[in-house]
DOKELO-75910 format. One record per residue (C-alpha): x, y, z; residue in one letter; residue number from 1. Coordinates in Angstrom, 1 decimal, decimal comma. Example, Ala and Ser with C-alpha at 12.3 -4.5 7.8 and 13.67 -1.06 7.14 Angstrom:
residues 2
12,3;-4,5;7,8;A;1 .
13,7;-1,1;7,1;S;2 .
END
This chain:
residues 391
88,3;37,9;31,2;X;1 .
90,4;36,1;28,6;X;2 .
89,8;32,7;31,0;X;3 .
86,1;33,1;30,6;X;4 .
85,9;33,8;27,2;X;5 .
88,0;30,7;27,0;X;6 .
85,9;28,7;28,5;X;7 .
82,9;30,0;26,5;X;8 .
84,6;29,3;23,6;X;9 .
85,2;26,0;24,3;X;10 .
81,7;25,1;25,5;X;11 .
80,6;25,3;21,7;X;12 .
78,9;22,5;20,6;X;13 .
81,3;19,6;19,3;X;14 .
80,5;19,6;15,6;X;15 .
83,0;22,7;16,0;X;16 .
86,0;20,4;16,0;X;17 .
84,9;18,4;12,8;X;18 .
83,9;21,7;11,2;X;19 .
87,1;22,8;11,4;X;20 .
88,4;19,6;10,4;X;21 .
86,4;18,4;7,6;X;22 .
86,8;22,5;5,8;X;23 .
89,6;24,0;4,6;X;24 .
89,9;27,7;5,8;X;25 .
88,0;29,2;2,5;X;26 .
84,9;27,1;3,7;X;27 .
85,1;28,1;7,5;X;28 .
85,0;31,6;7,2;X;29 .
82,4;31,7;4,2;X;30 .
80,2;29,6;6,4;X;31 .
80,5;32,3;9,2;X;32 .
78,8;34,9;6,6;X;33 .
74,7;35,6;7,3;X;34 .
73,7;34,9;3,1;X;35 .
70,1;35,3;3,7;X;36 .
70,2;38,9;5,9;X;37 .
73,0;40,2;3,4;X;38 .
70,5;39,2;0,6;X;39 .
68,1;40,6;2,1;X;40 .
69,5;44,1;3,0;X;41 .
70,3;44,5;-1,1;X;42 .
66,7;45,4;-2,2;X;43 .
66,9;49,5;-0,8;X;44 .
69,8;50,2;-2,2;X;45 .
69,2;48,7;-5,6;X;46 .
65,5;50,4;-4,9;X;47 .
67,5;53,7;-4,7;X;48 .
69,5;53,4;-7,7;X;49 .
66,5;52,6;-10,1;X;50 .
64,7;55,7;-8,7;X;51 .
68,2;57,6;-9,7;X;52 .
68,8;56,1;-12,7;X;53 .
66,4;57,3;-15,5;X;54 .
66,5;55,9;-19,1;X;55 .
68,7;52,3;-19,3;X;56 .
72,1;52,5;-20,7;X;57 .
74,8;49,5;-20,9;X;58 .
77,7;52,2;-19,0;X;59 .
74,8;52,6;-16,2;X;60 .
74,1;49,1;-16,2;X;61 .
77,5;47,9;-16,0;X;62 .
78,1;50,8;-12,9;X;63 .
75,0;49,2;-11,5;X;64 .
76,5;45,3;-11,3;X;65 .
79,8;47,1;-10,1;X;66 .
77,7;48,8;-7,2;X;67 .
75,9;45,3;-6,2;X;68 .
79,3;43,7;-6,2;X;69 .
80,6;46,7;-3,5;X;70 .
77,0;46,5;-1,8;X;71 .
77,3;43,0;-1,0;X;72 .
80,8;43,3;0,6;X;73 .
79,6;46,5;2,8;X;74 .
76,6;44,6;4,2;X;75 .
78,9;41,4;4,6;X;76 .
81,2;43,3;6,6;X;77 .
78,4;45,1;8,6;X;78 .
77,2;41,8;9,8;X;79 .
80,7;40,0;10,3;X;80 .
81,4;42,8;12,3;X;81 .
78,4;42,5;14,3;X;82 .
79,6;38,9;15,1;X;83 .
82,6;39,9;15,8;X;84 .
81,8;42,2;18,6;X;85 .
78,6;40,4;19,9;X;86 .
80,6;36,6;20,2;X;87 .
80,3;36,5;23,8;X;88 .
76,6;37,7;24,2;X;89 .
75,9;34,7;21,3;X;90 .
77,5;32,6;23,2;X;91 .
75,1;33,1;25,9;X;92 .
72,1;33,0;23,5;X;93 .
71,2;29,6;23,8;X;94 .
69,1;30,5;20,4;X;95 .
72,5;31,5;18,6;X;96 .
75,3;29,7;20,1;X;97 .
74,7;26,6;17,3;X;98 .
75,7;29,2;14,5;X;99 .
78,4;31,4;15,9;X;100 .
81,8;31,1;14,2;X;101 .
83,3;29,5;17,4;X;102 .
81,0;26,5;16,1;X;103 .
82,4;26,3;13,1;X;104 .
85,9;26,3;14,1;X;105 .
86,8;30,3;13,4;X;106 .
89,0;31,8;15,7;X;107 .
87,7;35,5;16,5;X;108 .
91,2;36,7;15,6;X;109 .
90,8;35,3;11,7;X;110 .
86,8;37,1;11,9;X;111 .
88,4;40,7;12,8;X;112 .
90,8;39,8;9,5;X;113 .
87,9;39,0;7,5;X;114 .
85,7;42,3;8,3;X;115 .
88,6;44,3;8,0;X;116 .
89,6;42,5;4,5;X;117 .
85,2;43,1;3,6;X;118 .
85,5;46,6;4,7;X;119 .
89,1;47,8;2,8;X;120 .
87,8;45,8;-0,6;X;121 .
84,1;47,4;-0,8;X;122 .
85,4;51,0;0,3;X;123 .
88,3;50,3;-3,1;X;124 .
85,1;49,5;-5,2;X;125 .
83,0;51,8;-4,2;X;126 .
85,8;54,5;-5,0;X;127 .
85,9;53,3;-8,7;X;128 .
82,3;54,5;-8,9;X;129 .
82,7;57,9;-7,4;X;130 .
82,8;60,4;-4,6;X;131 .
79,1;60,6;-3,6;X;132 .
79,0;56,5;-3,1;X;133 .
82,2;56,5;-1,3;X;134 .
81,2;58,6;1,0;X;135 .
78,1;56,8;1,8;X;136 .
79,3;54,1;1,9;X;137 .
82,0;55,0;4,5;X;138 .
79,2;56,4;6,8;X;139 .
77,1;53,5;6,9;X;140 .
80,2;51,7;7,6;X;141 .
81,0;54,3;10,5;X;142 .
76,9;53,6;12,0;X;143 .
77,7;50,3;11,9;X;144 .
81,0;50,4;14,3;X;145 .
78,8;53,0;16,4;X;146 .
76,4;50,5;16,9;X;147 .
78,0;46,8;17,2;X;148 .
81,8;48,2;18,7;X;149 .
82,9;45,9;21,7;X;150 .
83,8;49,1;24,0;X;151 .
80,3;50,5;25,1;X;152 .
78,4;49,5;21,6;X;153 .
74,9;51,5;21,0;X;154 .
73,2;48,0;20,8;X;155 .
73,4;48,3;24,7;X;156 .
71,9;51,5;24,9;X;157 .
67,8;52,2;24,7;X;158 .
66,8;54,4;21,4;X;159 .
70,2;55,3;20,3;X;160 .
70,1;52,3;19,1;X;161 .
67,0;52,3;17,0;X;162 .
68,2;55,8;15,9;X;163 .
71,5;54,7;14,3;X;164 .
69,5;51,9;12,7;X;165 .
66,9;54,6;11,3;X;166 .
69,6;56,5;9,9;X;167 .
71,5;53,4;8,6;X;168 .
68,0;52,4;6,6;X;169 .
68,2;56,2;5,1;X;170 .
72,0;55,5;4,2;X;171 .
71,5;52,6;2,3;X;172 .
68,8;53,8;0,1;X;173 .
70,8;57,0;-0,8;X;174 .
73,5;55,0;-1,4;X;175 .
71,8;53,8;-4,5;X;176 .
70,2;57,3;-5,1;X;177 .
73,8;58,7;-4,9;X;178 .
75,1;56,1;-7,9;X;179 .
73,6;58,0;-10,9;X;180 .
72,9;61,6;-9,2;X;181 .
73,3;63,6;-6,1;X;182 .
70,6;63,2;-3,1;X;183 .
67,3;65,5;-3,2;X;184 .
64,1;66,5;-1,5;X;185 .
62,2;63,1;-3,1;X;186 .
65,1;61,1;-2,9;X;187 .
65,1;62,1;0,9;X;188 .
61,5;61,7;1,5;X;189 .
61,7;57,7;-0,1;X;190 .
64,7;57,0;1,9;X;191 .
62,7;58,0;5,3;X;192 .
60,7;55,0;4,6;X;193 .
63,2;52,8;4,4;X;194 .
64,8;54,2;7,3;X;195 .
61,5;53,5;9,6;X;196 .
61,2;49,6;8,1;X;197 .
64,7;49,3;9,2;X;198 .
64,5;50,6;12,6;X;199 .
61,1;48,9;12,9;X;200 .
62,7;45,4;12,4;X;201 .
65,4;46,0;14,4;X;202 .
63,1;47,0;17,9;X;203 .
61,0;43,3;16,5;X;204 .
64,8;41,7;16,3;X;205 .
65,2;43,3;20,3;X;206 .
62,0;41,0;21,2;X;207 .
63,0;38,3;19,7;X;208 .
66,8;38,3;21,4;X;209 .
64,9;39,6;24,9;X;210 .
66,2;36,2;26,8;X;211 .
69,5;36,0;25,4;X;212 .
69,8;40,5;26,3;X;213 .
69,0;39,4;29,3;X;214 .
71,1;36,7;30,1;X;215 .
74,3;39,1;28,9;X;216 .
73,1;42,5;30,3;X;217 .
72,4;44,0;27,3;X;218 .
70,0;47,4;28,1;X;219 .
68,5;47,2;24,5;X;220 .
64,9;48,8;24,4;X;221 .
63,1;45,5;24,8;X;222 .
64,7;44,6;28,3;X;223 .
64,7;48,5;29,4;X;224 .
61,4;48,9;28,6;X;225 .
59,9;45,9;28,2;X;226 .
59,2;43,5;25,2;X;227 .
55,1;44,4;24,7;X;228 .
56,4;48,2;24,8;X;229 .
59,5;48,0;22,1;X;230 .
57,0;44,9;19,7;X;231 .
54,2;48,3;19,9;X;232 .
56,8;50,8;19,0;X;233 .
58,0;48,7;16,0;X;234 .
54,4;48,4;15,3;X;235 .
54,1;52,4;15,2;X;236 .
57,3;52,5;13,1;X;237 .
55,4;50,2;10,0;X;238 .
52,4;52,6;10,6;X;239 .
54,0;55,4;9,7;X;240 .
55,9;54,0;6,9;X;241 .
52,9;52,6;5,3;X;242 .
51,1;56,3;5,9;X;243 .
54,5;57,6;4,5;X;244 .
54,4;55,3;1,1;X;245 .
50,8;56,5;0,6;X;246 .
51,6;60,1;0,9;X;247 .
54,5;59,5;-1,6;X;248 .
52,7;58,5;-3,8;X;249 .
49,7;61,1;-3,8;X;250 .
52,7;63,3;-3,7;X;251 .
54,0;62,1;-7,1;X;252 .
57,2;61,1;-5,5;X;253 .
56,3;57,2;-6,6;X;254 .
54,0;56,3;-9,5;X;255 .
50,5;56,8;-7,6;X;256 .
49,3;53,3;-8,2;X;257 .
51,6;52,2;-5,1;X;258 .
49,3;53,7;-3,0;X;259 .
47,5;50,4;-3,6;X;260 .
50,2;48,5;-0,7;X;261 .
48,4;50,6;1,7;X;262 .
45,7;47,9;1,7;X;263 .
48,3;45,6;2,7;X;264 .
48,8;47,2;6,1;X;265 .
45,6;45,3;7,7;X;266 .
47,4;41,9;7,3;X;267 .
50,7;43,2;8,8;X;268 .
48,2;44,4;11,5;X;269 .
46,5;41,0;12,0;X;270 .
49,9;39,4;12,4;X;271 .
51,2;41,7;15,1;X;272 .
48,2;41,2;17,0;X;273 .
48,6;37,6;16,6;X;274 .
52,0;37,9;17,7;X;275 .
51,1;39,8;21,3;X;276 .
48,5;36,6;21,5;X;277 .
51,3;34,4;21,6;X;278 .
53,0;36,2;24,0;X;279 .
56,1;37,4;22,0;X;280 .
58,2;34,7;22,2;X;281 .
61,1;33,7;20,5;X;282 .
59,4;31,0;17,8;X;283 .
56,4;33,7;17,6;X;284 .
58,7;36,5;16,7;X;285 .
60,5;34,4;14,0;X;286 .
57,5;34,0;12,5;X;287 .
55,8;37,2;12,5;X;288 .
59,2;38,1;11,3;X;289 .
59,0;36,1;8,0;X;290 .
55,9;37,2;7,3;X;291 .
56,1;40,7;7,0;X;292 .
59,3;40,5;5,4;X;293 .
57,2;38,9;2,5;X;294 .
55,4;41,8;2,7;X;295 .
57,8;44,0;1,8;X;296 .
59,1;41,9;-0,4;X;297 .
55,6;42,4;-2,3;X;298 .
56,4;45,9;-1,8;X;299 .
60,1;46,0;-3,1;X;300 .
59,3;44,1;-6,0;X;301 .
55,9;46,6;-6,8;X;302 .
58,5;49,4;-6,4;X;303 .
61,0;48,1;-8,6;X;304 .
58,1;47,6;-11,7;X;305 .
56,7;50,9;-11,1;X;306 .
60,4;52,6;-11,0;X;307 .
61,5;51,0;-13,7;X;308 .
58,4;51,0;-16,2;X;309 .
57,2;54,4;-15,6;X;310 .
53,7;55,5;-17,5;X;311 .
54,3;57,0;-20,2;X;312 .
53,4;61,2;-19,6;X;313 .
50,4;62,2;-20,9;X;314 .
50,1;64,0;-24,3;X;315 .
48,9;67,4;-24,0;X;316 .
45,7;68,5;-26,1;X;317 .
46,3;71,1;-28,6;X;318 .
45,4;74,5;-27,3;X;319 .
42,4;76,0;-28,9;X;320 .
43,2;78,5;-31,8;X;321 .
42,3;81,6;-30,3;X;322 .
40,1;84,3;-32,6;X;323 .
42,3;86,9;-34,2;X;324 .
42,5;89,7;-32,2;X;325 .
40,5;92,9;-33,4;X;326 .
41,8;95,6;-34,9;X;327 .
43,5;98,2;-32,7;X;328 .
41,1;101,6;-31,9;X;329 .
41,8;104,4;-33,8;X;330 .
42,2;107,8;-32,8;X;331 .
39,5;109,6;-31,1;X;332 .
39,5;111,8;-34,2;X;333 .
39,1;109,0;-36,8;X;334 .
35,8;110,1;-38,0;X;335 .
37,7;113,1;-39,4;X;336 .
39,3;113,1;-42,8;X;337 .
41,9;115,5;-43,3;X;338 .
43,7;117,0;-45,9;X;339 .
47,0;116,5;-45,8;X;340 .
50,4;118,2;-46,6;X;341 .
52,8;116,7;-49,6;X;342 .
54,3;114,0;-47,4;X;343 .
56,1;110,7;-48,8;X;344 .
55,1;111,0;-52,1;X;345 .
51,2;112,0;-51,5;X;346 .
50,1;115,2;-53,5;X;347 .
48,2;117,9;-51,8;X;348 .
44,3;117,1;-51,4;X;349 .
44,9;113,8;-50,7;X;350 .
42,9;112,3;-47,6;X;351 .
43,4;109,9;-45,3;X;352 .
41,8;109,0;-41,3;X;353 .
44,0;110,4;-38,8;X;354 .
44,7;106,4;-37,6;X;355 .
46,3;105,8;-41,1;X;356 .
48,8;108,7;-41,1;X;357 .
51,9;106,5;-42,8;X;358 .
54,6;105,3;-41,1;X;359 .
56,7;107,4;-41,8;X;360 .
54,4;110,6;-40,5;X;361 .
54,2;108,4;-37,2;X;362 .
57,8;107,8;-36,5;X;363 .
58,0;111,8;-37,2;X;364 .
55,3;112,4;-34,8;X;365 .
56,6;110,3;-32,2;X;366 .
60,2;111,0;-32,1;X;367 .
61,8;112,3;-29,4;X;368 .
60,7;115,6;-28,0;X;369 .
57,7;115,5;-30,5;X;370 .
54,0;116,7;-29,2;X;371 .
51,9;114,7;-31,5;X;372 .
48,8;116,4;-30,3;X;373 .
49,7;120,3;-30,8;X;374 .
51,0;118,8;-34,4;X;375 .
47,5;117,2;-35,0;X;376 .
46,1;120,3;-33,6;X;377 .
48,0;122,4;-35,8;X;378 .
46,8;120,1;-39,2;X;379 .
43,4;120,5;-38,0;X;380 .
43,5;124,1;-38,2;X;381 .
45,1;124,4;-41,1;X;382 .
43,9;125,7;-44,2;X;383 .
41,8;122,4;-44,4;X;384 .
38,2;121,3;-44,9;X;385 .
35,7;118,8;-43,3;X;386 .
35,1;116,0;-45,3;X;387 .
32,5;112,9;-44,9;X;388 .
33,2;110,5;-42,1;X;389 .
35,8;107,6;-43,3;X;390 .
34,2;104,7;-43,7;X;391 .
END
C-alpha cells in the first residue's frame, strides 16, 4: 500500500518540485486551502446569526467578527480534512490531481498537522464565545470526520452520505443562530433549508466527480444509482427548499416579501434541464454549478437585507371609545318609595327607592348571614305608606 501511494505521489505533475522550491512552507500549505468553497460556506452561518441577533450593538458586533474569524477556521479544517483523507482518490481524478497538495509539494504528513492545528484553534475560539457555539461547532466538526475519515468514510456509502451533509447544512446555520440565543422552532424550520441546499449540492458534486468515483471505487449515490438518478434527486432537494422558503415566509418566519425568490425557481429549472441535455458531464456540471450558486447568492444577500432591515411593525389604530355603560337595573321594587327608619343620619319620613338604600344600609343588608329580602319584606310591612312612583 505504502509503495502505491508512493508511486501516486510521485506521478504528480512536475510543477510540484518547483512549488516546493520556489515557496517557503507558509506559502505551500496556504496554497493547499480551497478559498473560494470556504468563502462560500460563510453565508449560512452569518445568515443564522443576523436572524439571532436583534437590534445592533458594538459587544454583538465585535462577538460577530470573533465568530467569522472561528467560522473560517472550522470550514478550513472541514475541507483540509477532506483532502487529507480523499489524497489517493484525487490522485486518481484526472480532473483534481493538478490541485492536490502532493502538486504543490505538501507532504500528507504536514496536511494532518495543519487540520489538526485548524481544528484545536477554531474549537479555542469558539469557546471564548460560549457554550451553545462550542458545542456546534464541535458537532459539525464530528459530521465532518464521519463523512471524509480514511477508514470506511460515509462519502463511500449511498444516502448516508447526503444525510450527514443535510444535517451538516442544519449545523451551520444554527451555529449562527446559537451566537446571540438558544435554537427554536423558527430558527429550526430556516435551518432545514439550508440543510436541503447543502445536501442538494453535494448529490450535483457526486455527478460531477462520477468518473473519478469510479475510477477509485467509491459507492457514492451517483455511481450506485446512477448519475441521471442522484442530478434528479438534487433537483427534488432545491424543489423543496424553494417550497420551504415560500412557506417561511407566509409563515412569518422570514419578512413575507422573500416569497418573491420563489419566481426564481423556473430558471434554476431551465438550467437543470439544460444540464441532463448535455448529458451531465463534468464541464456541464461545473457550470450548472456556478449558476445556481449565483442564485443563492441572490438569495443570501435578499435574506441578509430583509433580516437585518426588518419593517417597521405596524401601528395599531386607537380602539373606539366605547359608549358608557348604562346604569345598573334597580330592584324589582324600585317603583316603590318607602319610608324609612332613622338610619345614618336621615330622620323618620324620609324616602328614598329601594335601589338607593345608602351604603351603609347595603353593607348591613348584605353581611354575612343577612336575608336582605325578609328585611325588605319586613320594611314593607311596616307601619309605612305608599307613596308616588320615584321618578
Amino acid at each position: 500500500m505504502r509503495l502505491a501511494r508512493s508511486a501516486r505521489l510521485a506521478a504528480a505533475p512536475p510543477g510540484a518540485a518547483r512549488g516546493a522550491a520556489a515557496g517557503g512552507p507558509v506559502r505551500r500549505y496556504l496554497a493547499c486551502i480551497r478559498y473560494r468553497e470556504i468563502l462560500m460556506l460563510q453565508g449560512s452561518p452569518l445568515l443564522g446569526a443576523a436572524f439571532a441577533m436583534g437590534e445592533p450593538s458594538a459587544r454583538r458586533l465585535a462577538a460577530l467578527l470573533v465568530f467569522a474569524a472561528a467560522n473560517v477556521l472550522l470550514v478550513a479544517h472541514v475541507f483540509v480534512l477532506n483532502d487529507w483523507a480523499g489524497i489517493e482518490a484525487d490522485l486518481n481524478d484526472v480532473n483534481k490531481v493538478a490541485g492536490v497538495f502532493a502538486a504543490k509539494g505538501v507532504s500528507r504528513d504536514a496536511i494532518r498537522r495543519l487540520w489538526i492545528g485548524l481544528l484545536v484553534v477554531s474549537l479555542a475560539t469558539f469557546g471564548l464565545l460560549g457554550m451553545r457555539p462550542l458545542a456546534i461547532a464541535a458537532a459539525i466538526a464530528a459530521v465532518s470526520f464521519l463523512y471524509s475519515r480514511p477508514a470506511s468514510p460515509a462519502k463511500g456509502m449511498p444516502v448516508l452520505g447526503s444525510a450527514l451533509h443535510l444535517v451538516g447544512g442544519v449545523l451551520h446555520f444554527l451555529l449562527g443562530v446559537s451566537l446571540f440565543r438558544a435554537v427554536d422552532g423558527p430558527a429550526l424550520a430556516l435551518a432545514l433549508f439550508f440543510g436541503l441546499v447543502f445536501a442538494a449540492g453535494h448529490l450535483n458534486q457526486e455527478v460531477r466527480d462520477f468518473d473519478g468515483d469510479v475510477r477509485s471505487e467509491i459507492k457514492t449515490n451517483a455511481v450506485t444509482f446512477g448519475k441521471r438518478a442522484a442530478f434528479i434527486a438534487g433537483l427534488a432537494g432545491f424543489t423543496c427548499a424553494y417550497a420551504l422558503l415560500v412557506a417561511l415566509a407566509a409563515g412569518g418566519v422570514v419578512p413575507g416579501w422573500l416569497a418573491a425568490l420563489g419566481l426564481l425557481y423556473p430558471l434554476h429549472l431551465y438550467w437543470s434541464w439544460q444540464a441532463i441535455a448535455e448529458g451531465l458531464s463534468f464541464a456541464g456540471v461545473r457550470r450548472f454549478q456556478a449558476r445556481y450558486r449565483a442564485l443563492y447568492a441572490v438569495i443570501g444577500v435578499a435574506m441578509l437585507a430583509a433580516l437585518l432591515n426588518p419593517p417597521a411593525p405596524r401601528a395599531r389604530a386607537a380602539a373606539p371609545r366605547r359608549p358608557p355603560a348604562a346604569p345598573a337595573a334597580l330592584h324589582p321594587l324600585h317603583a316603590l318609595a318607602i319610608p324609612l327608619r332613622p338610619l345614618g343620619g336621615r330622620m323618620r319620613g324620609d324616602v328614598l327607592p329601594v335601589g338607593a338604600i345608602s351604603t351603609r344600609q347595603s353593607a348591613r343588608r348584605h353581611r354575612p348571614g343577612g336575608n336582605p329580602i325578609a328585611e325588605l319584606m319586613a320594611i314593607a310591612s311596616s307601619k309605612s305608606r305608599i307613596c308616588r312612583p320615584f321618578s
